[in-house]
C-alpha positions in Angstrom: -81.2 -20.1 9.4 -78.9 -19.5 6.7 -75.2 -21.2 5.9 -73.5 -17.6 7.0 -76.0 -17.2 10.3 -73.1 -19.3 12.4 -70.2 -17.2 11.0 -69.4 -14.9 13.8 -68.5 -11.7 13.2 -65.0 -9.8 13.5 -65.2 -7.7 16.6 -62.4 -5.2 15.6 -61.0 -4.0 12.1 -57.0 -3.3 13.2 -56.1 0.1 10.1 -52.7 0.9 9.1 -52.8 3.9 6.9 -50.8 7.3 6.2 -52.0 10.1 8.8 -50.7 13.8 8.8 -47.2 14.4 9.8 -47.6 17.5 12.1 -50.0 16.1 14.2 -51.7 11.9 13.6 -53.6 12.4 16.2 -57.7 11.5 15.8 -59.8 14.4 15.3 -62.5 13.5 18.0 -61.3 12.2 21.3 -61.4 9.3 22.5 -61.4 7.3 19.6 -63.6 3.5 20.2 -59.9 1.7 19.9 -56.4 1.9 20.5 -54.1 3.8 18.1 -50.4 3.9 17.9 -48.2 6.7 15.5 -45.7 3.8 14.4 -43.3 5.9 12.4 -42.8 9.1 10.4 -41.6 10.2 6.7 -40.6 13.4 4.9 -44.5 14.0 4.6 -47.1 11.5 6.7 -46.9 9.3 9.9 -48.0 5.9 9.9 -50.8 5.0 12.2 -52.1 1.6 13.8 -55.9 1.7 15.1 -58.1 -0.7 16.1 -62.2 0.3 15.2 -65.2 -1.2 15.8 -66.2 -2.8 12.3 -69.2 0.0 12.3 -67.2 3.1 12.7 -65.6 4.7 9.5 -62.2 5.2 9.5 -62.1 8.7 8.1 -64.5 9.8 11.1 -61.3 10.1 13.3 -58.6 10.5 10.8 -60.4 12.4 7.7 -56.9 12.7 5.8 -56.4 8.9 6.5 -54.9 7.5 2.9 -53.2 4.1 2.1 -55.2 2.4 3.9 -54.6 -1.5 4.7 -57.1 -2.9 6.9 -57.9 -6.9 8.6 -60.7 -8.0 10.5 -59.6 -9.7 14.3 -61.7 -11.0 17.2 -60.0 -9.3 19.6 -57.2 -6.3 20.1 -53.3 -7.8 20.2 -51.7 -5.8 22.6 -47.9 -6.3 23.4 -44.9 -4.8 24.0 -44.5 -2.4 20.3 -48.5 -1.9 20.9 -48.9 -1.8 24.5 -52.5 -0.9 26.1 -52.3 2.8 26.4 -53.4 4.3 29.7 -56.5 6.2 28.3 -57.7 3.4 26.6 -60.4 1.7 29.0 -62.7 -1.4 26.9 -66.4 -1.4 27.5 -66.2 -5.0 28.7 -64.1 -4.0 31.3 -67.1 -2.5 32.7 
C-alpha cells in the first residue's frame, strides 16, 4: 500500500468552458452528467457540465474552449443548477 492508495478519488470533474452560440448543446445524447447553458455573448455560450473524471470533455462538446475545470465528490444541484428532468444517476438504480 502506498501513501496515495487511501486518497479517494473525485467522482465528478464540474467544466465551465465556451460552447457554440447557435446551438451549446452536447453532440451525443445523453451526456454521463448534467449540463447547464449559463449565459450567452456576441459569439459563444457558457456551459456548466458535470463528467465522470474518465470521459473527455471534447467527446460531447468538440468546440469546447476556455476551459476551467474542478474535481468534486458529488454533483451540487440547487436552485441556478437544478436537476434536470432527463438526467437520471446510475446510483439511483
Amino acid at each position: 500500500m502506498t501513501s496515495m492508495d487511501h486518497i479517494p478519488h473525485a467522482a465528478w470533474r464540474r467544466y465551465r468552458f465556451q460552447a457554440n452560440i447557435a446551438d451549446p448543446r452536447p453532440v451525443k445524447f445523453p451526456p454521463p452528467g448534467p449540463w447547464w447553458c449559463t449565459g450567452t455573448s456576441d459569439t459563444y455560450s457558457i456551459v456548466v457540465a458535470y463528467l465522470p473524471p474518465n470521459e473527455s470533455l471534447t467527446d460531447w462538446w468538440p468546440e469546447a474552449a476556455q476551459i476551467e475545470s474542478t474535481e468534486h465528490d458529488e454533483i451540487q444541484f440547487s436552485s441556478r443548477f437544478p436537476r434536470p428532468d432527463w438526467y437520471v444517476e446510475v446510483t439511483a438504480k
